[in-house]
N, C-alpha and C positions, 0 to 999 in steps of 0.2 A: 409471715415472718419478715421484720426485717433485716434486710445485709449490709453489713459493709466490708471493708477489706480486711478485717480479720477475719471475719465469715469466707469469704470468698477464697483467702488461704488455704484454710480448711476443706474446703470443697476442691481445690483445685490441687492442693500439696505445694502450693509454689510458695514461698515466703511473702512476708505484706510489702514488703520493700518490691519485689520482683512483679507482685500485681500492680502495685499504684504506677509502676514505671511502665507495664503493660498498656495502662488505661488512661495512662495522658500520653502513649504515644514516646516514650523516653530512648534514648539511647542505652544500651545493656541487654536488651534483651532480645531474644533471637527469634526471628520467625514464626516456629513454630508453638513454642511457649505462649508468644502474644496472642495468637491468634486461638491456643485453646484458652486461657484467660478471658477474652474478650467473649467468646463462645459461651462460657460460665454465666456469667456477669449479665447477656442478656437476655440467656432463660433464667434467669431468677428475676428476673425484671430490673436489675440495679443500673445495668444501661440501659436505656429507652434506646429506640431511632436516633442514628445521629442527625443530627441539622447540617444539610449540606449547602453550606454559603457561598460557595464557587464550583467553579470548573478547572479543571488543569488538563489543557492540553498536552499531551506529553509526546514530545517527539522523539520516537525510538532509534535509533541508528544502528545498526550492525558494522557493517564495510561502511556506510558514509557515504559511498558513492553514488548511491540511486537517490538520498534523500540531500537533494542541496539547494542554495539558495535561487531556484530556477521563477519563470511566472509560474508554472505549473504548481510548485506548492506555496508559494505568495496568495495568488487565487484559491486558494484552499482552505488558507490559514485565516484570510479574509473574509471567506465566506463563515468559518466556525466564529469569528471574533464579532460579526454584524448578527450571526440566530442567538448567544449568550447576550448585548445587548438588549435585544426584544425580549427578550426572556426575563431577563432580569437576574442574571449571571455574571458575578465579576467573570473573567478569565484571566489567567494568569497562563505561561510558556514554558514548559518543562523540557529541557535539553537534556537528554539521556544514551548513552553510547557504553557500549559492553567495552572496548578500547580505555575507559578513564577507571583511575588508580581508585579511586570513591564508588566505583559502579555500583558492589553489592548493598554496600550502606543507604547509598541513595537511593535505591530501588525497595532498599527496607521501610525507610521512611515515608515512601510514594505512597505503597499498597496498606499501608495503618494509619494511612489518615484517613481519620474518617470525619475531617472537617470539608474536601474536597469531593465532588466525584471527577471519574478518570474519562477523557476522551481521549483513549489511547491512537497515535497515527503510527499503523504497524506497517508500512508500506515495507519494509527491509527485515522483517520478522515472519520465522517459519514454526509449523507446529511447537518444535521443541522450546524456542523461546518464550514461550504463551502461557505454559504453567504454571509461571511465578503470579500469573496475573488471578489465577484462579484461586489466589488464597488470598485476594484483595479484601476488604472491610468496607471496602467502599464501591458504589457503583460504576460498573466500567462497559464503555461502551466502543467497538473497534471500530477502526477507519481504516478504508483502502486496503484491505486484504480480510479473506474469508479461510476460517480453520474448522472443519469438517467434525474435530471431533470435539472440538470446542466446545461449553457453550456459555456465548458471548451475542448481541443483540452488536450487527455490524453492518454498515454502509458501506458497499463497493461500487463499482463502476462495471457495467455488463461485456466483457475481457472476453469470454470466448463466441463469443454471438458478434461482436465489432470487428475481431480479424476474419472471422468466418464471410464478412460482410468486404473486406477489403479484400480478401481473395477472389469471393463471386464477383466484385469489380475488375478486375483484371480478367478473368476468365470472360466475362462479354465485353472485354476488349479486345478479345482473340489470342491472349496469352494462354500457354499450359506447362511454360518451365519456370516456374513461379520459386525462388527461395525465399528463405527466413532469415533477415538479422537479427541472431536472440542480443541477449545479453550474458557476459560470460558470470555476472556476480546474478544467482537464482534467487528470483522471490515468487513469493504465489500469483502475482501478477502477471507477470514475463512466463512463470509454467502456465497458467487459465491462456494466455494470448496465444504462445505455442499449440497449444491444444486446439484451440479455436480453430489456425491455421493446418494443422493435420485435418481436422474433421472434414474442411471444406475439400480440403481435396482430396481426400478419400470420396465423398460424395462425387464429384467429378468424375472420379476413376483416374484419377492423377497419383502419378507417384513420384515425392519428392526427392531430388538430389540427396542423397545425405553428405556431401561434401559444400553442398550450397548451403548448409544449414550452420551459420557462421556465429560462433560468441562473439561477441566486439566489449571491451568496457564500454561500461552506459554512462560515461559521460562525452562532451563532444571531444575533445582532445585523446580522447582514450580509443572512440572507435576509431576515428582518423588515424592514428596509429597503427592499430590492429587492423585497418581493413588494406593499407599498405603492406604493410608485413604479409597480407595473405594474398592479396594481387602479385607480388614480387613470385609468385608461384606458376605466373602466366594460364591460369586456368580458364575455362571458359565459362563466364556468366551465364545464370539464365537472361528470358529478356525483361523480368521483372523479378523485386523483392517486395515482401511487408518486413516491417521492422515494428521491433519490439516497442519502441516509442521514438519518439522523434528529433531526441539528441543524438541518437542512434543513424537515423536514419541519413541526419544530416551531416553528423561526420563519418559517414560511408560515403555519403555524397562529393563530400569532398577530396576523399582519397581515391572516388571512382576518376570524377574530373580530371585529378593529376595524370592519372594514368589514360589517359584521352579516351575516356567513354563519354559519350555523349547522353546529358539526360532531358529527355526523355529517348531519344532518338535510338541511343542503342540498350539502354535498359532503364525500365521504370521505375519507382519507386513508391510506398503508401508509407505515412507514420501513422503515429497514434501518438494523441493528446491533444494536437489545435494550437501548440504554443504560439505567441504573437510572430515570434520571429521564420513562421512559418509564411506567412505572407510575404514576405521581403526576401525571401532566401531565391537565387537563381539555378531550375527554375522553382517558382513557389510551390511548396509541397502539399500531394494532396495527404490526405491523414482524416485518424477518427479525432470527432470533436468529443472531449470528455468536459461534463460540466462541473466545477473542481467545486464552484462556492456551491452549488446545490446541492451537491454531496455534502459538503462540510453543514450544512444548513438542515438538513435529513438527521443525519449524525445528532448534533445539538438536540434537536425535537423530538428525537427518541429517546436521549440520555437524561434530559427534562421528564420526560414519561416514567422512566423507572427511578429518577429520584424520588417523583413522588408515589410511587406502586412497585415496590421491591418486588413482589412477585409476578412478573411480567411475564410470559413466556418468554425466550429470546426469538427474537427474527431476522431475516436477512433483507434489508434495504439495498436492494440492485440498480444504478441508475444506467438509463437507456444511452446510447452514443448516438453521434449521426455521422455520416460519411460527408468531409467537406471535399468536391470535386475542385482540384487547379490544374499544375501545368505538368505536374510529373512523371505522369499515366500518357503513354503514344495507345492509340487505337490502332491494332496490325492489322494486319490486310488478313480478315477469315479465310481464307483460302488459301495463305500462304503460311498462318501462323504455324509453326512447330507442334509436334502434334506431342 
């Protein structure tokens, strides 16, 4: 038999006006209608496969604060723009923020294209925001954060094995009063790196401060701020922190200074990420190296894979970190270290 949109009417109850506007993607009509529409349409065979001629990287934002114009997601965005090259992928850059008056529209119009597939970068997105995504039309593939009940084929970065990793550095340095700079705005990142840092010292048989376990805003002006605000409390440091990442770290670092702590000399410090301006900072910080364009280039060459094989299972692409050793780790005297 064949269909067209008065057939498909019929089948569906929706009017011909309300399908053809379904089915080229139009404004009017609402989520869930389009998407049983479209459903219709390609078991009877009237849609085929669509042809996906680009990529859209779509940048998510929640608070905005964790995702900003840093090297860390330059290097990122660079690495996903040089694997759609080889590919043979235009890319295009999707700015997306729950904060703009257009959010819901624009998010309508994302997930029914289905001239695009989506390389979603969820760095600032938690299960609950992830839903929308699952009634996409098009192929979506996640970056930088992992959702458990999801299922979505996604490249992360290996979060709780890298702080577990910058703890065991500190502990064979003779440290055992080790805290945590989180971050006060929560993503699945910052919970995986927390966790990470629990486990390691549970393994120890260390038990952490729970007052050393500090929110800071994750950016650098924000923890410098907040890590003032909590110094002005005259508490006492452990002799080392991990931080949640390395804006973090660095503006703890600098409201530790003001307050005449000495780093390395009277407390240490680890980041995570590797950013450039980690090497020039006094003193240089040690921190996990996260490979941003490999990730992003992982990403790519999986969401190329299920463009072309919708039925993929999904998987999880985890990339490994390395520990880069500098100046901001003091070695204590084993014998003397605090127990």
């Amino acid at each position: 038999m064949k269909y067209n949109i008065a057939k498909l009417s019929e089948l569906t109850g929706f009017s011909p006006a309300t399908v053809s506007n379904a089915l080229n993607n139009k404004k009017g009509v609402n989520r869930e209608t389009a998407e049983k529409i479209i459903k219709v349409a390609r078991e009877v065979g009237y849609l085929s496969a669509p042809k996906i001629s680009s990529i859209k990287l779509v940048i998510y934002k929640v608070s905005g604060l964790v995702i900003a114009d840093t090297p860390f997601f330059i290097a990122l965005i660079e690495g996903v723009e040089r694997a759609c090259r080889e590919t043979g992928y235009d890319m295009t850059v999707c700015n997306i923020s729950q904060k703009d008056a257009d959010y819901q529209e624009r998010l309508q119009e994302l997930i029914m294209d289905t001239s695009s597939a989506i390389l979603l970068l969820a760095t600032e997105l938690m299960e609950s925001d992830m839903e929308l995504f699952t009634h996409a039309v098009c192929p979506v593939v996640v970056l930088d954060a992992w959702f458990h009940q999801m299922q979505f084929d996604t490249a992360v970065t290996n979060n709780e094995d890298s702080t577990h990793a910058a703890v065991d550095y500190l502990i064979k340095n003779g440290h055992r009063d080790i805290g945590f700079l989180d971050s006060s705005t929560l993503t699945k990142n910052f919970l995986e790196r927390r966790k990470g840092y629990y486990f390691a010292m549970r393994e120890h048989h260390l038990h952490p401060r729970r007052e050393m376990m500090i929110g800071l805003t994750p950016t650098m002006d924000g923890a410098y701020k907040d890590m003032c605000e909590f110094l002005k409390g005259k508490v006492t440091l452990p002799t080392a922190f991990v931080a949640g990442n390395d804006i973090i770290a660095l503006g703890a670092m600098k409201a530790m200074k003001e307050f005449g702590y000495r780093i390395p000399d009277d407390v240490s410090l680890v980041g995570f990420d590797d950013m450039p301006f980690c090497e020039i900072s006094t003193p240089t910080l040690t921190t996990i190296r996260f490979y941003q364009q490999e990730l992003g280039r992982m990403a790519v060459e999986r969401l190329t894979k299920r463009i072309k094989n919708p039925e993929l299972v999904p998987i999880r692409i985890q990339i490994s970190t390395k520990l880069i050793v500098r100046e901001s780790v003091k070695q204590l005297d084993m014998e003397k270290a605090p127990l």
